[in-house]
N, C-alpha and C positions, 0 to 999 in steps of 0.2 A: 854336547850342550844339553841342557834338561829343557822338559818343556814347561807349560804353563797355565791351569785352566784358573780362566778367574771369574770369579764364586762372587754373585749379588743379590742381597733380598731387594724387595723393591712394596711400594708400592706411594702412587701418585708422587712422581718424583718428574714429570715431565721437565722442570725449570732447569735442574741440573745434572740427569742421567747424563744428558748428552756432551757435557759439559766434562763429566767423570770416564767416562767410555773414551772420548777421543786421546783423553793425555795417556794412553794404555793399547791404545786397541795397536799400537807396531810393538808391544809385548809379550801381549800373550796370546798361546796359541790356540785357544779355546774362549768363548766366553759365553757364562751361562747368567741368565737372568731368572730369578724366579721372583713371582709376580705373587701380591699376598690380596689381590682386590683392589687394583687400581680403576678410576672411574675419571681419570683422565688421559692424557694419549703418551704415559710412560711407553705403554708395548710398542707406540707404533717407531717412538725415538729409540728405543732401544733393537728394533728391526731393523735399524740402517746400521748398525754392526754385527749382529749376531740372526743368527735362526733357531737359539738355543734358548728360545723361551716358554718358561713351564709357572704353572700353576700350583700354587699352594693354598689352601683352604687355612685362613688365618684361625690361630685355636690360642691366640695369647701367649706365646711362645716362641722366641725370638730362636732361642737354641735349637728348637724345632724343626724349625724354617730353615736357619743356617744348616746346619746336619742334611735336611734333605738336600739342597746344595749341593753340599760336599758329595754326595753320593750319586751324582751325576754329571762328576769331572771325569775324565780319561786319560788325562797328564801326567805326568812324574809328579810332579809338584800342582800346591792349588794356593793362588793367593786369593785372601778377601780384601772387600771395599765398601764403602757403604756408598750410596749416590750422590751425596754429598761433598765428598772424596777429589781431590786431584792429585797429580805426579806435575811439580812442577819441572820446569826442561832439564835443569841441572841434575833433577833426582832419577828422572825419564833416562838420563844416557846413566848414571848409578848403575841402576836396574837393570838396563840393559849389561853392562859391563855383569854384573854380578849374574844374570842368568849363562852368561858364554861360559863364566870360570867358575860356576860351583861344585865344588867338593861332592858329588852322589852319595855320599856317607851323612851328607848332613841333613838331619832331619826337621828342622826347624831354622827361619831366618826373621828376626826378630829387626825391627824397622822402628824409627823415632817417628812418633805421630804430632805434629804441630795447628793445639788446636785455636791461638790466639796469638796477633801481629801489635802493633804499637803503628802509631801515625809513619811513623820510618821504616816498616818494611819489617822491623824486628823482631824476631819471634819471642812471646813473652810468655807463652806453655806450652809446656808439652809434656811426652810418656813417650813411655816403649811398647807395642806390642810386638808379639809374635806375628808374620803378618805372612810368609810364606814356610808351607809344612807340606814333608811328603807323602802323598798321596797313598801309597801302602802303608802306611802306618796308621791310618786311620782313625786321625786324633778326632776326638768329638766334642761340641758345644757343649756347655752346660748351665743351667738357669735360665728361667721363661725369659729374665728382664735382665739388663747389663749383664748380659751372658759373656762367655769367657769359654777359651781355645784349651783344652788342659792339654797341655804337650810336654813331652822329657825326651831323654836323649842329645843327639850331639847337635846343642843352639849356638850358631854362632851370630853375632849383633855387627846388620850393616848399616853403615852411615847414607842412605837414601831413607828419605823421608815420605812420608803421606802429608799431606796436606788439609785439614781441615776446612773445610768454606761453605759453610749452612746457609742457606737463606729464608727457612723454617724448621719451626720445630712442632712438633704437636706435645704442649707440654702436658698437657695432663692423661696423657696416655699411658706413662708407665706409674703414676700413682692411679689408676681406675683398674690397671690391674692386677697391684698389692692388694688394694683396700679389696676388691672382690677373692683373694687367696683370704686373705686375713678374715671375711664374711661366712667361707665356707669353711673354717676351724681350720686352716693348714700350721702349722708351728715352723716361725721360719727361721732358717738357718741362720746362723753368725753373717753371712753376708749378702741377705735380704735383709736382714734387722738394719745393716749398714745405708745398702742403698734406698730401705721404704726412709731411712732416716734425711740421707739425701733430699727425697723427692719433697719429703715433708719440708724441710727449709728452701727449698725451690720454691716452695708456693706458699711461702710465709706463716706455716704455722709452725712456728718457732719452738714455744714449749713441748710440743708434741715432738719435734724432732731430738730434743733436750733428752727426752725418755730414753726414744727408741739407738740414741748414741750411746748414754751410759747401760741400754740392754747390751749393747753389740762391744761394748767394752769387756762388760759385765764376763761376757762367754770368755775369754780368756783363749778364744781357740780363731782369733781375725789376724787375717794378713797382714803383715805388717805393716804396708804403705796404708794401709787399709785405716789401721788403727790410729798412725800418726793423724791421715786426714782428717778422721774421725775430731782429736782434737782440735785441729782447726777449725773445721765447721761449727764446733761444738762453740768456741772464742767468737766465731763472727754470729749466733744465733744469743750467746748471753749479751755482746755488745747491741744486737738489736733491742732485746729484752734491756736495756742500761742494767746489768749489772756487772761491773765492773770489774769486782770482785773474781767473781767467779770466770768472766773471761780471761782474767790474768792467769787465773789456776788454772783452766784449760791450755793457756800454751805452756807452762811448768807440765801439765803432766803430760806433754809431748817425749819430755825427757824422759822417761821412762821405758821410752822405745827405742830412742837412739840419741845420739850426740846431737846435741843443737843443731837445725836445721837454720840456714840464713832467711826462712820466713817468717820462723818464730823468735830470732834474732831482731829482725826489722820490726817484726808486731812489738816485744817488747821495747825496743827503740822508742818508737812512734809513740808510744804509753807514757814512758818518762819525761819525751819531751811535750806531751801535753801536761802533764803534772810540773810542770816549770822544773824540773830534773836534769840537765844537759849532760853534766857527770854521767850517770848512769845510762842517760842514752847514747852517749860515745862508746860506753861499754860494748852496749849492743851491738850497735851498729858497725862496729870494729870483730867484733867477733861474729857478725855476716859474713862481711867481706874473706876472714882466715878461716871462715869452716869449707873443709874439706868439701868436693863434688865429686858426683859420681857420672858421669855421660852416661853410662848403660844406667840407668836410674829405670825400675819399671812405674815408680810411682811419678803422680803429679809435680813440676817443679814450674815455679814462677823466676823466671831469669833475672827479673830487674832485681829479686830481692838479693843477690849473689853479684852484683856488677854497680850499672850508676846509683840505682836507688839509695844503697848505702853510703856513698862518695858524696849525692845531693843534699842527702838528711844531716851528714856530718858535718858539712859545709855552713848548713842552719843553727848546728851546735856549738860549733865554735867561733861564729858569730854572737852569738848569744852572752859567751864567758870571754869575749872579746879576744881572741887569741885569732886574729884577722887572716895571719899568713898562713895558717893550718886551714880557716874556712876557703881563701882563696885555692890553695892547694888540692883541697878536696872537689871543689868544685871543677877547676879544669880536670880530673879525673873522670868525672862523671862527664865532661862534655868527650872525653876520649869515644863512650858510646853513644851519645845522641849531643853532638855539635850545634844543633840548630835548635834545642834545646830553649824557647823562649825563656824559661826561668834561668837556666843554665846562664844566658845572656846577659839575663839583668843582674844577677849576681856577682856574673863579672865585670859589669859595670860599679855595679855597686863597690864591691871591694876594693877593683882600683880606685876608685874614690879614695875610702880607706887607707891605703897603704900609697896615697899618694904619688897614683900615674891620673894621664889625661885624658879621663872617661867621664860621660857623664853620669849623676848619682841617684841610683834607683833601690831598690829593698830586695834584702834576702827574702828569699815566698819559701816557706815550710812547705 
């Protein structure tokens, strides 16, 4: 059976280290904390599991940090976590199951990350990282900000999860230090141009982000997932700015990168049937539902937009062109994933009105 030292930066995280440490700590067989300047009692919560805690002198540099880390595990294997982080119990015996039988040949094991739930429990994003790698091979962080594990060799992708569950954020942390890269003349790569583009519509300056998306287009050398998001953000930053126009041409030249995505499916949807178009937006919203999915997906995926979302919108659409038993239809489809669905409800009140059974009569809600 391999072992397992698991690898954390930290700093002022007392609300949920402890919170993150316990769904773990009957896993691994090491656990290292390094501290980047906390001035509340992160060390002393994280001393009730470990005595592996070390110091790192914060220099703006995430990959930095993480790297030292890594170079102070002993295990076969190192997984990372941020403090934020759980294993919830179903992923907890995963994990466990997958440390007894892995493969010693496999150099990386790559885990779904689920960073947002719905009122029902349902996970509605997520990603893939690489999230456990072995320890001689000596894979290293790279980039100060949303840094990234470069790993190759033999990955294979398990179905245990990390769990997302923030309770803070310090947002303007990682745009204070772009803008101080960008102050001191650094020229930043295809995916600092991506992420300074990110942080910039994080904090609403929209046409600035506008730029630095079509720079990181521009370079012709960004990641794939990278590029698609890019036009996404780029759709939700003109729709802020209302132009219209040009958010539309942002999810068009999504296609450029790959086949219709069902987000950019449901974005054009939602478009047509504001433009009183229903035609057009069944299109859409029909070709959501038949596009192709990847589960090992490493980039961003919004689930509602691939499931009910497009079953509730279609539902609205064929109401609209009056073709009742298709909206009914689609409607119970969408309550297959969320039953209790207040809108779901009234819809189906509503229709049976319609199609004359004995419900009471309420309004399709867009």
């Amino acid at each position: 059976m391999i072992t397992i030292s698991l690898c954390l930066i930290v700093k002022n995280e007392e609300k949920t280290l402890g919170r993150c440490l316990s769904s773990v700590k009957d896993i691994a067989d090491e656990i290292i904390i390094v501290d980047t300047g906390s001035t509340d009692s992160t060390k002393q919560v994280a001393g009730e599991y470990t005595d592996r805690i070390e110091h790192f002198t914060w220099i703006d540099d995430f990959a930095a940090a993480r790297n030292f880390a890594f170079s102070l595990a002993t295990k076969s294997y190192i997984m990372w976590l941020d403090a934020d982080d759980v294993l919830k119990e179903k992923d907890q015996q995963k994990l466990i199951n997958l440390k007894r039988n892995l493969d010693p040949s496999v150099d990386s094991v790559s885990m779904e990350y689920h960073l947002a739930f719905d009122e029902f429990g349902n996970v509605t994003s997520k990603l893939r990282r690489n999230r456990i790698v072995k320890r001689e091979r000596a894979f290293q962080w790279i980039g100060p900000v949303h840094e990234y594990l470069r790993v190759y060799g033999n990955i294979i992708h398990s179905d245990a999860a990390v769990t997302h569950s923030s309770l803070h954020h310090d947002s303007d942390r990682n745009l204070n230090i772009y803008e101080k890269r960008l102050a001191e003349g650094e020229v930043f790569s295809p995916r600092d141009l991506f992420y300074y583009a990110n942080e910039l519509k994080d904090h609403g300056e929209f046409d600035a982000a506008v730029r630095y998306y079509d720079k990181f287009l521009a370079t012709g050398k960004g990641w794939l997932e990278d590029n698609i998001a890019a036009c996404s953000r780029l759709a939700d930053c003109y729709n802020k700015l209302q132009e219209v126009r040009s958010m539309v041409d942002s999810i068009f030249r999504s296609f450029h990168y790959d086949n219709p995505r069902p987000e950019f499916c449901c974005r054009l949807g939602y478009h047509f049937l504001q433009q009183r178009e229903p035609k057009l937006a069944i299109f859409w919203y029909k070709l959501a539902l038949s596009a192709e999915r990847n589960d090992h997906s490493w980039g961003f995926e919004n689930l509602a937009c691939s499931t009910w979302l497009p079953h509730l919108q279609l539902c609205v659409c064929y109401d609209r062109i009056g073709q009742y038993e298709k909206a009914y239809e689609h409607n119970e489809k969408a309550a297959q994933f969320r039953p209790s669905d207040e809108r779901i409800l009234a819809n189906r009140s509503y229709l049976s009105t319609r199609l004359g059974k004995d419900f009471d009569k309420t309004s399709v809600k867009p």
